[in-house]
PDB file of N, CA, C and O in Angstrom:
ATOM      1  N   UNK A   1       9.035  -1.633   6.278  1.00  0.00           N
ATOM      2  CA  UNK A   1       9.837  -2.551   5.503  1.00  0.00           C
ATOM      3  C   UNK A   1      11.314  -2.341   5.800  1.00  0.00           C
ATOM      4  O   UNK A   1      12.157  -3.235   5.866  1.00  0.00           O
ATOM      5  N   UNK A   2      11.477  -1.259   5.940  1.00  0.00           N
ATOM      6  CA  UNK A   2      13.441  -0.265   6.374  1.00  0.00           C
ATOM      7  C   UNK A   2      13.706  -1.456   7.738  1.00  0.00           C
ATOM      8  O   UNK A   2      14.661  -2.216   7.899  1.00  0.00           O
ATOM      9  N   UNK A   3      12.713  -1.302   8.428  1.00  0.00           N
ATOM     10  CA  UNK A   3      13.115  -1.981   9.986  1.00  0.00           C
ATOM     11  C   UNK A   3      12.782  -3.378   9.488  1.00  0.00           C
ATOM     12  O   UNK A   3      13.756  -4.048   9.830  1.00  0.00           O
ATOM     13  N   UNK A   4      12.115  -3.993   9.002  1.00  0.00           N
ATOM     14  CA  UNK A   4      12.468  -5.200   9.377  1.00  0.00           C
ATOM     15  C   UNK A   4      13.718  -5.804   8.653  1.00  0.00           C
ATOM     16  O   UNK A   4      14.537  -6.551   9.190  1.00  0.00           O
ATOM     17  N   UNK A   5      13.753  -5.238   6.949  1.00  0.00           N
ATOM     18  CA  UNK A   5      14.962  -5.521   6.540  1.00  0.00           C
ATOM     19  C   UNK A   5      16.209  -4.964   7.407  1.00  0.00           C
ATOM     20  O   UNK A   5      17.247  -5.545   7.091  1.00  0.00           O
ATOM     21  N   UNK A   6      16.320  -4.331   8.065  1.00  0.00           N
ATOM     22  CA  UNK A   6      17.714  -4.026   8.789  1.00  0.00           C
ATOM     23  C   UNK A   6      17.560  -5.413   9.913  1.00  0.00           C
ATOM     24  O   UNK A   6      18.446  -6.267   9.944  1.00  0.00           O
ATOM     25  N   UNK A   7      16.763  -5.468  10.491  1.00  0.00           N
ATOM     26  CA  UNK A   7      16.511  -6.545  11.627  1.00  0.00           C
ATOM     27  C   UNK A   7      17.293  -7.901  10.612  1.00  0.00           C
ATOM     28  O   UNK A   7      18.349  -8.503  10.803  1.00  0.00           O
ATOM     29  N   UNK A   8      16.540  -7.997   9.808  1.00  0.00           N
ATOM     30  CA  UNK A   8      16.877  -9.240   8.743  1.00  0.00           C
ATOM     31  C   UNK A   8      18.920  -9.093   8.535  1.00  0.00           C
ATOM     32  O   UNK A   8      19.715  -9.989   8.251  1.00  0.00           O
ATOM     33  N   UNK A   9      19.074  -8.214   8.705  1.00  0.00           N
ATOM     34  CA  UNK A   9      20.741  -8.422   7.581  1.00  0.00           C
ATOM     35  C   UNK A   9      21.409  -8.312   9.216  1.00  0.00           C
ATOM     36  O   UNK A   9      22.585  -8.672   9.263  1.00  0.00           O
ATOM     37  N   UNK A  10      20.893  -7.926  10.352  1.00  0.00           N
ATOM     38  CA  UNK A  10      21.782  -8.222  11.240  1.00  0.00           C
ATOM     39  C   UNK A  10      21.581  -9.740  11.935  1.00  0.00           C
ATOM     40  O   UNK A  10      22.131 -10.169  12.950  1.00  0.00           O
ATOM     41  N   UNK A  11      20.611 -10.411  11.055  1.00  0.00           N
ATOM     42  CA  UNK A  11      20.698 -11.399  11.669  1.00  0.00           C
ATOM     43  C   UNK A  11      19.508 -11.866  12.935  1.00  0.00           C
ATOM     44  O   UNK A  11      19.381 -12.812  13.712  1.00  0.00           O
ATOM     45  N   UNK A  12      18.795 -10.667  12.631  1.00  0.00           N
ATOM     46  CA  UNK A  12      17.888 -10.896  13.346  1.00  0.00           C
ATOM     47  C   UNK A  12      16.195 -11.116  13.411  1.00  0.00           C
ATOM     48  O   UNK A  12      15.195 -10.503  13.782  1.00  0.00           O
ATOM     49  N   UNK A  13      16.640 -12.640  12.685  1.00  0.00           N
ATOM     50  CA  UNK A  13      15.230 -13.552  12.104  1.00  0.00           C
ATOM     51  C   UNK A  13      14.192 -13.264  12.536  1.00  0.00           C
ATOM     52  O   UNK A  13      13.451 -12.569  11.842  1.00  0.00           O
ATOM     53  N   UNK A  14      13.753 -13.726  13.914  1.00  0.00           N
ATOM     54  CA  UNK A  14      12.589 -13.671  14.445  1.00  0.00           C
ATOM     55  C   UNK A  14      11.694 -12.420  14.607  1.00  0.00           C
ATOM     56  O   UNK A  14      10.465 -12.362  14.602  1.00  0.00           O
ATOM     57  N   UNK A  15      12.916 -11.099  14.800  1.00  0.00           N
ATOM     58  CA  UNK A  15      11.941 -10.177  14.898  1.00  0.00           C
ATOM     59  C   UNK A  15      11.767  -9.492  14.007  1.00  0.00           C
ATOM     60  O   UNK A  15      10.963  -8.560  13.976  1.00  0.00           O
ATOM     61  N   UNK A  16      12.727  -9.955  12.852  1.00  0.00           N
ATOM     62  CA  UNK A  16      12.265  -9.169  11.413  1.00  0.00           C
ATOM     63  C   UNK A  16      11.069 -10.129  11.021  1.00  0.00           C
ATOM     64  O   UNK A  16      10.611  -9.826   9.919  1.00  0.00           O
ATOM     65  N   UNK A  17      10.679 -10.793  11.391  1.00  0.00           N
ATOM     66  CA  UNK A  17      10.032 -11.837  10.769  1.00  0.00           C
ATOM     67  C   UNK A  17       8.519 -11.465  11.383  1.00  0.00           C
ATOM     68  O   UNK A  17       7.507 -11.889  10.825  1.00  0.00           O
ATOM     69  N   UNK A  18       8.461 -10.613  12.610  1.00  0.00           N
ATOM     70  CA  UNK A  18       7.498 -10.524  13.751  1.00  0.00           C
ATOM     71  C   UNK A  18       7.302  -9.037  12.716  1.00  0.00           C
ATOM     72  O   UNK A  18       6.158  -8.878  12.290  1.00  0.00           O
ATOM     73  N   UNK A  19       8.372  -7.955  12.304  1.00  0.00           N
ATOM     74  CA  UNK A  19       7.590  -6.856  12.119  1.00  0.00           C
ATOM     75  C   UNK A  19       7.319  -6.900  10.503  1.00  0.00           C
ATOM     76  O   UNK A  19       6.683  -5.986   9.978  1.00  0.00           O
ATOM     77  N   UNK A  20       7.763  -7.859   9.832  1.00  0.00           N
ATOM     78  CA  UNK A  20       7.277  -8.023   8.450  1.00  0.00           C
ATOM     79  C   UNK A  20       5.817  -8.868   8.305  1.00  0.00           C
ATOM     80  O   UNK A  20       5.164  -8.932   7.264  1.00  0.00           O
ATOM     81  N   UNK A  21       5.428  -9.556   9.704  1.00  0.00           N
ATOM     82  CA  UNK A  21       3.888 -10.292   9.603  1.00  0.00           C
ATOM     83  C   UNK A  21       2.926  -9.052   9.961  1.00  0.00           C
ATOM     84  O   UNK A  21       1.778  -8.884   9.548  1.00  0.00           O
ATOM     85  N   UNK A  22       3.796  -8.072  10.982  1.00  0.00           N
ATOM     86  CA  UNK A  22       2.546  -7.092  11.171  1.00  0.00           C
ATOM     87  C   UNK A  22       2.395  -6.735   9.872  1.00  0.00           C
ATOM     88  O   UNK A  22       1.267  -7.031   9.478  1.00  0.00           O
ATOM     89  N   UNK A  23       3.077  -6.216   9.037  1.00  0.00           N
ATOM     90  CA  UNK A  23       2.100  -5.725   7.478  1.00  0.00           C
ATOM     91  C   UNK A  23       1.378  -6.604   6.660  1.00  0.00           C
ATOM     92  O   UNK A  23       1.117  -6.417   5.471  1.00  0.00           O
ATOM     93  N   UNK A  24       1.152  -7.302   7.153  1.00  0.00           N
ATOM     94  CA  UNK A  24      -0.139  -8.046   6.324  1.00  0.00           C
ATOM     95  C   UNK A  24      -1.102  -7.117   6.083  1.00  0.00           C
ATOM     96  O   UNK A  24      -1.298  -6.739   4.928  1.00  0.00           O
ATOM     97  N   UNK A  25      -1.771  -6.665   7.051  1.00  0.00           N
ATOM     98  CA  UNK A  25      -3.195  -6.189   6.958  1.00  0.00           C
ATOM     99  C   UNK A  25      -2.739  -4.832   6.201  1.00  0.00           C
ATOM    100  O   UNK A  25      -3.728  -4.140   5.960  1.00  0.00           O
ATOM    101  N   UNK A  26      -1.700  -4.336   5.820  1.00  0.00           N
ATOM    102  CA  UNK A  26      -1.533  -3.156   4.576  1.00  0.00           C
ATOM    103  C   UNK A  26      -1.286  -4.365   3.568  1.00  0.00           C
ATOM    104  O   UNK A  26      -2.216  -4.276   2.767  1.00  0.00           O
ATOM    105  N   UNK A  27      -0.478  -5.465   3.208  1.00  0.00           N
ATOM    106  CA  UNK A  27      -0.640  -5.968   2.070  1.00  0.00           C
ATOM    107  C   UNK A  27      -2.092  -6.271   1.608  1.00  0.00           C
ATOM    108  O   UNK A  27      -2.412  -5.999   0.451  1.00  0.00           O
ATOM    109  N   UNK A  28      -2.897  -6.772   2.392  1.00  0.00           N
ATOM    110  CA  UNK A  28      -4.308  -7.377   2.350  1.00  0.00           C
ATOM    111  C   UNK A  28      -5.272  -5.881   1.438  1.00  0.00           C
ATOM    112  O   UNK A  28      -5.951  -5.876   0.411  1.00  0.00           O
ATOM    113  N   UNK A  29      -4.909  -4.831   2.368  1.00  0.00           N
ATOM    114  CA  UNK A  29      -5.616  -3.656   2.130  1.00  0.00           C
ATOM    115  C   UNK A  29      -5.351  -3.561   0.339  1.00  0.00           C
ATOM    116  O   UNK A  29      -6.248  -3.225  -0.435  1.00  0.00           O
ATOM    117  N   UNK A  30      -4.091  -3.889  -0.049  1.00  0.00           N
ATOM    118  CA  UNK A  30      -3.753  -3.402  -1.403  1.00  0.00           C
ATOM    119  C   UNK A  30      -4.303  -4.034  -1.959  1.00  0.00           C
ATOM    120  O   UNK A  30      -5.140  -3.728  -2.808  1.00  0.00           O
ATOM    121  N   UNK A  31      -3.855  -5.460  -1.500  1.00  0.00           N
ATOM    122  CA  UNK A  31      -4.409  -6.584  -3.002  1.00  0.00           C
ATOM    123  C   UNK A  31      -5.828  -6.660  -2.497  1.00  0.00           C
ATOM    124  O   UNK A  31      -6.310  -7.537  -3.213  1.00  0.00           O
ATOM    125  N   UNK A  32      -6.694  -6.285  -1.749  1.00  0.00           N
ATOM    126  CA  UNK A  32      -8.368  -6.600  -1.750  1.00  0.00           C
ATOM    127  C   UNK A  32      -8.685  -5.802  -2.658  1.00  0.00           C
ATOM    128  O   UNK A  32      -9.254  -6.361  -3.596  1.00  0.00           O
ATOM    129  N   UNK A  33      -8.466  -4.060  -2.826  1.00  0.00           N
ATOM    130  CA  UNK A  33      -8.579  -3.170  -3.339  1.00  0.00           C
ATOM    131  C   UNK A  33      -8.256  -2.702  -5.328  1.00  0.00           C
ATOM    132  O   UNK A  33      -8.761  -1.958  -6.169  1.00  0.00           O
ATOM    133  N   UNK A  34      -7.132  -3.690  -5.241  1.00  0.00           N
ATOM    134  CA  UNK A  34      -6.846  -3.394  -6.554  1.00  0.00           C
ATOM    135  C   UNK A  34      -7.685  -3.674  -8.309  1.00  0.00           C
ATOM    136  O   UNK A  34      -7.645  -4.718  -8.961  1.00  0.00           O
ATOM    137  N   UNK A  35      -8.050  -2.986  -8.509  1.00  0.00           N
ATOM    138  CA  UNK A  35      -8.909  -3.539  -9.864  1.00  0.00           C
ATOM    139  C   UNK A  35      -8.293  -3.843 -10.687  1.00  0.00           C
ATOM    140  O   UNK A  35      -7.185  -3.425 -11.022  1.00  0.00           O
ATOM    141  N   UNK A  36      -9.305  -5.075 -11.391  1.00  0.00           N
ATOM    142  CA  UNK A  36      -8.423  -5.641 -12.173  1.00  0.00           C
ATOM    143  C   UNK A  36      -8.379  -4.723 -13.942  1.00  0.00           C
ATOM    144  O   UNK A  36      -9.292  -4.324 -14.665  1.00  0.00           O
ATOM    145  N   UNK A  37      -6.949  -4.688 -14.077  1.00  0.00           N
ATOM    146  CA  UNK A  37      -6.435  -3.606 -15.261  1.00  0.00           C
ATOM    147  C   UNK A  37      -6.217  -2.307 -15.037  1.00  0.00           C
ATOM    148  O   UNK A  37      -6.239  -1.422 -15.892  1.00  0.00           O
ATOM    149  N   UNK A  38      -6.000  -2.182 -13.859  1.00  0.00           N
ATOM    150  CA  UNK A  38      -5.439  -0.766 -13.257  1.00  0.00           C
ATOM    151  C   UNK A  38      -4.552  -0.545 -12.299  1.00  0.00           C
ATOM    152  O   UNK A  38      -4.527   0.532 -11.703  1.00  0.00           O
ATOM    153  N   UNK A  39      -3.673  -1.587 -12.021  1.00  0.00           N
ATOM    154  CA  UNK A  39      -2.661  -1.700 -11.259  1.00  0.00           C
ATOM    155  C   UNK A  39      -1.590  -0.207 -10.994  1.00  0.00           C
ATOM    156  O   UNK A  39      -0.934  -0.063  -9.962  1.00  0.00           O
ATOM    157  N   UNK A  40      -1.597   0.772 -12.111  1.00  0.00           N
ATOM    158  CA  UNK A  40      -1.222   1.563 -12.426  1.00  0.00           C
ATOM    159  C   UNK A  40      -1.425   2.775 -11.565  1.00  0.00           C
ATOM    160  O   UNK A  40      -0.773   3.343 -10.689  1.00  0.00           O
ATOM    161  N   UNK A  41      -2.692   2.964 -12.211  1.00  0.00           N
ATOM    162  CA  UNK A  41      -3.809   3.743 -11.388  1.00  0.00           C
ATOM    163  C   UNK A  41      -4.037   3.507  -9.793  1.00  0.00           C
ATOM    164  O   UNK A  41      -4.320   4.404  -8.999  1.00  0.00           O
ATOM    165  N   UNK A  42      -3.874   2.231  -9.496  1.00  0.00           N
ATOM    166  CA  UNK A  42      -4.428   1.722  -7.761  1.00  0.00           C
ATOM    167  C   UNK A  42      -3.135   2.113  -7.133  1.00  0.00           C
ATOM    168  O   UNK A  42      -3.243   2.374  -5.934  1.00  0.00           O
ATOM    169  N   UNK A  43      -1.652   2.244  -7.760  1.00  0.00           N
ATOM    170  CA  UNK A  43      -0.546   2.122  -7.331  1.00  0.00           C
ATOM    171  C   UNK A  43      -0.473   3.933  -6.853  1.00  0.00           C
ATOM    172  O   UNK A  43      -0.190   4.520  -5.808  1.00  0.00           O
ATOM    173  N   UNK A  44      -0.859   4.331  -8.132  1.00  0.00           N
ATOM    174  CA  UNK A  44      -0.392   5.786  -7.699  1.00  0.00           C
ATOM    175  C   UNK A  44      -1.528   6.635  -7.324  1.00  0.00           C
ATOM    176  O   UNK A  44      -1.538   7.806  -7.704  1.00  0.00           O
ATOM    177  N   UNK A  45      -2.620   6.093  -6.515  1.00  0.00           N
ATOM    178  CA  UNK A  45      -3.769   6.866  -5.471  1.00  0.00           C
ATOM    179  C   UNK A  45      -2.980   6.295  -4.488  1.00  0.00           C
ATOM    180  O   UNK A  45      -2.124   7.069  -4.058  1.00  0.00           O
ATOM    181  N   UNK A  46      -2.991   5.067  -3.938  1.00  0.00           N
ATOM    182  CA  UNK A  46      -2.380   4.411  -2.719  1.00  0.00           C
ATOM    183  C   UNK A  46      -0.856   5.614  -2.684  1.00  0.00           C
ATOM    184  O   UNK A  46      -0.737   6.287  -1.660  1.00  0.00           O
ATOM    185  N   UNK A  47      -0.328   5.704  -3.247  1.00  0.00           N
ATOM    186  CA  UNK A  47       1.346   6.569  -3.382  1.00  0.00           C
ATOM    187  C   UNK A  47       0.584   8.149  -2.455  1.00  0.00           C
ATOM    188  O   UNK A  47       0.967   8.430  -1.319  1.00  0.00           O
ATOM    189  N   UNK A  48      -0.554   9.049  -3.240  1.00  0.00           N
ATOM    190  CA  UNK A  48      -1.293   9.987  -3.231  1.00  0.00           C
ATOM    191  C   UNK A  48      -2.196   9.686  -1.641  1.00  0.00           C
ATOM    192  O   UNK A  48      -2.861  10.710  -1.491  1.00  0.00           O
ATOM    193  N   UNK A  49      -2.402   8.988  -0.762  1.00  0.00           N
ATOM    194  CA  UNK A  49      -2.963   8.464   0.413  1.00  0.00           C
ATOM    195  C   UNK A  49      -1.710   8.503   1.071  1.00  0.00           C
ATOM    196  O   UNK A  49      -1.801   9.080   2.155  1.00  0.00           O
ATOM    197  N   UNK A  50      -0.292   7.994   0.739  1.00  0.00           N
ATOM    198  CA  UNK A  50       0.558   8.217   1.745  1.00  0.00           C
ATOM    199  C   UNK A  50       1.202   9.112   1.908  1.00  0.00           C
ATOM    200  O   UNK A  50       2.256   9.039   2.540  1.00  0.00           O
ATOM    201  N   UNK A  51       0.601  10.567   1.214  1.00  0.00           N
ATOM    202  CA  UNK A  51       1.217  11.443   0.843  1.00  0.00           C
ATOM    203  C   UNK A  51       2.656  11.657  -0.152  1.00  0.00           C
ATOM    204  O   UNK A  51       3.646  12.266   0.254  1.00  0.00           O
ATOM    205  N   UNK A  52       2.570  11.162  -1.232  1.00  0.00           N
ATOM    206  CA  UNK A  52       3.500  11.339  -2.098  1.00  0.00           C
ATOM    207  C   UNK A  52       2.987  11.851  -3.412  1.00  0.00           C
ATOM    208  O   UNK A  52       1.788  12.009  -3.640  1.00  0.00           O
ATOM    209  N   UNK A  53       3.523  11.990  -3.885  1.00  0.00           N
ATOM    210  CA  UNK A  53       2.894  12.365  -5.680  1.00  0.00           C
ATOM    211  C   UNK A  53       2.355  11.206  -6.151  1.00  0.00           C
ATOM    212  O   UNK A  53       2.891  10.109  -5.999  1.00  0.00           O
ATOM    213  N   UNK A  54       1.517  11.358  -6.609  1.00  0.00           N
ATOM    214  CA  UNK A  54       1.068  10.103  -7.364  1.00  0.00           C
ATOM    215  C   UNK A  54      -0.054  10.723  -8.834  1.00  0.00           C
ATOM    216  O   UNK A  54       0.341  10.435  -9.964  1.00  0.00           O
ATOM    217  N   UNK A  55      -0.967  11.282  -8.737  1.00  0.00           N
ATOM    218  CA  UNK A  55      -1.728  11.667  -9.957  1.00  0.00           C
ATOM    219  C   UNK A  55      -1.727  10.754 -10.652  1.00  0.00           C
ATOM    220  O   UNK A  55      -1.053   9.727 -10.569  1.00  0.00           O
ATOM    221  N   UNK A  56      -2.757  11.164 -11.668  1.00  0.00           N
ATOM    222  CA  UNK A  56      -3.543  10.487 -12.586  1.00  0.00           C
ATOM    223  C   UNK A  56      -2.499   9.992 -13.700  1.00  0.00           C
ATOM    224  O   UNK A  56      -1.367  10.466 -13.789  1.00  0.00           O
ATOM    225  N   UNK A  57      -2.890   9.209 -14.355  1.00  0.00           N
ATOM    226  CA  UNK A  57      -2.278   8.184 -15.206  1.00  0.00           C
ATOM    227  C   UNK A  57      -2.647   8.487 -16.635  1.00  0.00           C
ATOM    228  O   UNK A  57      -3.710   8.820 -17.158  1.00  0.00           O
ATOM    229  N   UNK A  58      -1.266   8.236 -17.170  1.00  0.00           N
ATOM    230  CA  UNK A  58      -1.780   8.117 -18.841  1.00  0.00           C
ATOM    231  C   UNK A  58      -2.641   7.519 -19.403  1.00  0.00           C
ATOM    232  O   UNK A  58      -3.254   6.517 -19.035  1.00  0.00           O
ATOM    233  N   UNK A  59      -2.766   8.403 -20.781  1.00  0.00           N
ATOM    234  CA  UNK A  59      -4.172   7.827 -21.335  1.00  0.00           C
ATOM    235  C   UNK A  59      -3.308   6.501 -21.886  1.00  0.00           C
ATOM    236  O   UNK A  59      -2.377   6.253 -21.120  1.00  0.00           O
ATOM    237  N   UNK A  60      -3.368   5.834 -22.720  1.00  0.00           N
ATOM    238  CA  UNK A  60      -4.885   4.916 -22.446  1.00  0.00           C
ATOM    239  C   UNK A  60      -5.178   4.061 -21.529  1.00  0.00           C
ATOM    240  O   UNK A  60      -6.059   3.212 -21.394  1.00  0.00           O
ATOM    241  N   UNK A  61      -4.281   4.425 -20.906  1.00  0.00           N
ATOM    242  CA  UNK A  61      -4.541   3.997 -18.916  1.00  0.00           C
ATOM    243  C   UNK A  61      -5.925   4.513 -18.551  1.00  0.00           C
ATOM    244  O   UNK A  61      -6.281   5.643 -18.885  1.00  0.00           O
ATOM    245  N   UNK A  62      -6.858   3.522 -17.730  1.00  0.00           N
ATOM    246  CA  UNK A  62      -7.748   3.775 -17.000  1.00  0.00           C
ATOM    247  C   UNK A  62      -7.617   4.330 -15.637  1.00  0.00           C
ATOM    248  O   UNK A  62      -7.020   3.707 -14.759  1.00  0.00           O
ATOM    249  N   UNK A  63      -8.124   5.409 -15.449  1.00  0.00           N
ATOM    250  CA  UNK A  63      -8.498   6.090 -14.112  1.00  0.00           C
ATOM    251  C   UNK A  63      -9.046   5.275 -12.964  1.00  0.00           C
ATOM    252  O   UNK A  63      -9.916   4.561 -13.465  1.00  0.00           O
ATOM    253  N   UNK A  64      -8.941   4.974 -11.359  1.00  0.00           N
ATOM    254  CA  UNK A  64      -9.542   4.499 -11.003  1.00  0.00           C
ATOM    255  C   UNK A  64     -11.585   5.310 -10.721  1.00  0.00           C
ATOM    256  O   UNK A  64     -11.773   6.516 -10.877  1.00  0.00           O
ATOM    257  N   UNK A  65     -12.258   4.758 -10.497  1.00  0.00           N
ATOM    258  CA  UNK A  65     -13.806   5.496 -10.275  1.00  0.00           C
ATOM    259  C   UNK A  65     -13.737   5.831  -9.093  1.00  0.00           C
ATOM    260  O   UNK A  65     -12.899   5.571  -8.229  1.00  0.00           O
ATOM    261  N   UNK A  66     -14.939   6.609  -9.071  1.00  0.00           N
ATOM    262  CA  UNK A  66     -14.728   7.086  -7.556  1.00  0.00           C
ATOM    263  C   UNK A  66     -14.910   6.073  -6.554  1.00  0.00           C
ATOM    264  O   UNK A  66     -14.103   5.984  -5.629  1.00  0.00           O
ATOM    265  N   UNK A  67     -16.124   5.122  -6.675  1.00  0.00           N
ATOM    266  CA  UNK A  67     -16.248   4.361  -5.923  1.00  0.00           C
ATOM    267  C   UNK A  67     -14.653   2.945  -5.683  1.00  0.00           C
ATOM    268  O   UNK A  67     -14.384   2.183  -4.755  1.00  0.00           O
ATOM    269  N   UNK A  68     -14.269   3.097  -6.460  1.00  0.00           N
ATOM    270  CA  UNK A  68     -12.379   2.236  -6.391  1.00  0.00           C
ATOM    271  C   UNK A  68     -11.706   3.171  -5.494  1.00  0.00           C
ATOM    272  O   UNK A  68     -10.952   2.658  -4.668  1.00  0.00           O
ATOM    273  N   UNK A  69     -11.828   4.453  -5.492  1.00  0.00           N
ATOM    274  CA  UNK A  69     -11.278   5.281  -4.842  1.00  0.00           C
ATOM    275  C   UNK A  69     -11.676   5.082  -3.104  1.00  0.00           C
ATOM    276  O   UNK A  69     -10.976   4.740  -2.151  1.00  0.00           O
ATOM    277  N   UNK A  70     -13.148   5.474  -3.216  1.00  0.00           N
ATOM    278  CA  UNK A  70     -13.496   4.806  -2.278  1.00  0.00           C
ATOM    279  C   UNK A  70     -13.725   3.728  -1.066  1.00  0.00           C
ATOM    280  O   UNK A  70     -14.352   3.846  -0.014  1.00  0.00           O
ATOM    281  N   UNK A  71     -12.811   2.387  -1.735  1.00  0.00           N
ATOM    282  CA  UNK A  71     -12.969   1.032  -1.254  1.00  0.00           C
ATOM    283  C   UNK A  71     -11.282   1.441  -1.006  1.00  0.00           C
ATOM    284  O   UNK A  71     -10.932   1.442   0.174  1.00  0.00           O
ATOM    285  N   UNK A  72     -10.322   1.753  -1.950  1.00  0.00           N
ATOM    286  CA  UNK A  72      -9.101   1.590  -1.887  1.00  0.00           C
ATOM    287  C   UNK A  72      -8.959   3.076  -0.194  1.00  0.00           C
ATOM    288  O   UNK A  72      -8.098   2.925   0.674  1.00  0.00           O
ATOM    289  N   UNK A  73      -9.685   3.942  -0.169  1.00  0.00           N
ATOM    290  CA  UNK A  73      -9.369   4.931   0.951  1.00  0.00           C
ATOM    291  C   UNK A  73     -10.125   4.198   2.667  1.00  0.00           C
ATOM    292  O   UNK A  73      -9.766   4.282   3.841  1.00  0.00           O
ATOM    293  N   UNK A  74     -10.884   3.752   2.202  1.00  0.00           N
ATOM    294  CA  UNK A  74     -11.485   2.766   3.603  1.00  0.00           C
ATOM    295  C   UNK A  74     -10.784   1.958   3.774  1.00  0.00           C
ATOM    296  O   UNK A  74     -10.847   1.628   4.958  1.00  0.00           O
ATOM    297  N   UNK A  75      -9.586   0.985   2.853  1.00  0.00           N
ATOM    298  CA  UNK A  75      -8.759   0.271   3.202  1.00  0.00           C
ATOM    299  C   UNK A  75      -7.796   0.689   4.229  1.00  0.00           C
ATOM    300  O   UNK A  75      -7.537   0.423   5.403  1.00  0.00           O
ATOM    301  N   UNK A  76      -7.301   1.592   3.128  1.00  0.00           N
ATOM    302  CA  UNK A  76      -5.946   2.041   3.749  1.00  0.00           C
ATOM    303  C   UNK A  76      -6.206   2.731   5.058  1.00  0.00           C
ATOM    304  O   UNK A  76      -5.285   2.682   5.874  1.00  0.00           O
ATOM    305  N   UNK A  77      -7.603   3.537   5.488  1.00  0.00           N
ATOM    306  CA  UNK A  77      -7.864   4.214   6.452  1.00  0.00           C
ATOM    307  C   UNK A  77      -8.065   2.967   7.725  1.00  0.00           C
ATOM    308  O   UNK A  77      -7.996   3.526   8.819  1.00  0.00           O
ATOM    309  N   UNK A  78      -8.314   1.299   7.880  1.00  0.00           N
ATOM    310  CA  UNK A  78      -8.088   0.648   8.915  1.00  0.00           C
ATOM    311  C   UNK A  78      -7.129  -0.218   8.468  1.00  0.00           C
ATOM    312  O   UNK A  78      -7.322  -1.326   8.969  1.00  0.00           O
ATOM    313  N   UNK A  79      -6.344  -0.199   7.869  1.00  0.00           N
ATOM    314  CA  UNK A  79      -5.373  -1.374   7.618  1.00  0.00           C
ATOM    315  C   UNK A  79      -4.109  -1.280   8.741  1.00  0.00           C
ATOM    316  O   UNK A  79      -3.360  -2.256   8.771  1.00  0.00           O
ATOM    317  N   UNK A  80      -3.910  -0.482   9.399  1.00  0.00           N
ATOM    318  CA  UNK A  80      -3.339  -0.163  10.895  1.00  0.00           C
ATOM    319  C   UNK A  80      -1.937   0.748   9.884  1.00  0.00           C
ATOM    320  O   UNK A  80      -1.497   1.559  10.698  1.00  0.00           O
ATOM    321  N   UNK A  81      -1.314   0.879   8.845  1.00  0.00           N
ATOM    322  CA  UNK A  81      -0.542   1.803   8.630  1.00  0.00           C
ATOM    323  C   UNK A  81      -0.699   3.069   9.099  1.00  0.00           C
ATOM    324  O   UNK A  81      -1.729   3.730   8.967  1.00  0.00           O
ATOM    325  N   UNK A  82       0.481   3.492   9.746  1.00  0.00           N
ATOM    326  CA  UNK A  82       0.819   4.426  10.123  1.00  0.00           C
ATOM    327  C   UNK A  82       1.727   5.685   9.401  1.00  0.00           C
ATOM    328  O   UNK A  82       2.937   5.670   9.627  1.00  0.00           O
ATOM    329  N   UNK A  83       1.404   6.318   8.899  1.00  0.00           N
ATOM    330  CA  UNK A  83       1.936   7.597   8.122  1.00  0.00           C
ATOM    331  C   UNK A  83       2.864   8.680   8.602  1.00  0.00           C
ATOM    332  O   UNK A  83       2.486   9.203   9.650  1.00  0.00           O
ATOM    333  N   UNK A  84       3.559   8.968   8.288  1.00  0.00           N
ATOM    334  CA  UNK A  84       3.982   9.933   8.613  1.00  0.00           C
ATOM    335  C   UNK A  84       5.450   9.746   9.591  1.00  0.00           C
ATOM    336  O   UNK A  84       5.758   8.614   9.966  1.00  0.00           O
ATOM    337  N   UNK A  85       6.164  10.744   9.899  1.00  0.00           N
ATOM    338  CA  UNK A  85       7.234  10.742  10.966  1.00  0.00           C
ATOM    339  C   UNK A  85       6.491  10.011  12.704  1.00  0.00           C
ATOM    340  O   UNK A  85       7.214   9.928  13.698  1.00  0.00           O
TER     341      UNK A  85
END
């Protein structure tokens, strides 16, 4: 998102425009994955997958299940994001 918005403020439409379409298939990964009434929860495993802090959520926040866990980690594992340095 850093690179294409910099591409974008120098003015440079097309190819911010080229590396903001490649993330589709991580947007797709999120919103296929997300259950509905746990936006919370889906936000901060996905955070916890890209290596950041994320943990479990207040009560009376719902936890995601394992199997949400599951669908949301097969996402993110082909959605072509790349991690790390």
């Amino acid at each position: 998102m850093h690179e294409y918005t910099e591409l974008a403020f120098r003015g440079e439409a097309e190819q911010a425009r080229t590396v903001r379409d490649s993330l589709e298939p991580v947007r797709d990964a999120l919103k296929s994955t997300r259950p509905g009434g746990k936006p919370q929860a889906h936000q901060k495993y996905w955070q916890e997958l890209l290596g950041q802090a994320g943990g479990p959520v207040r009560q009376p926040l719902l936890q995601l299940t394992e199997s949400e866990q599951a669908a949301t980690q097969a996402a993110f594992d082909t959605c072509g994001l790349s991690v790390g340095g």
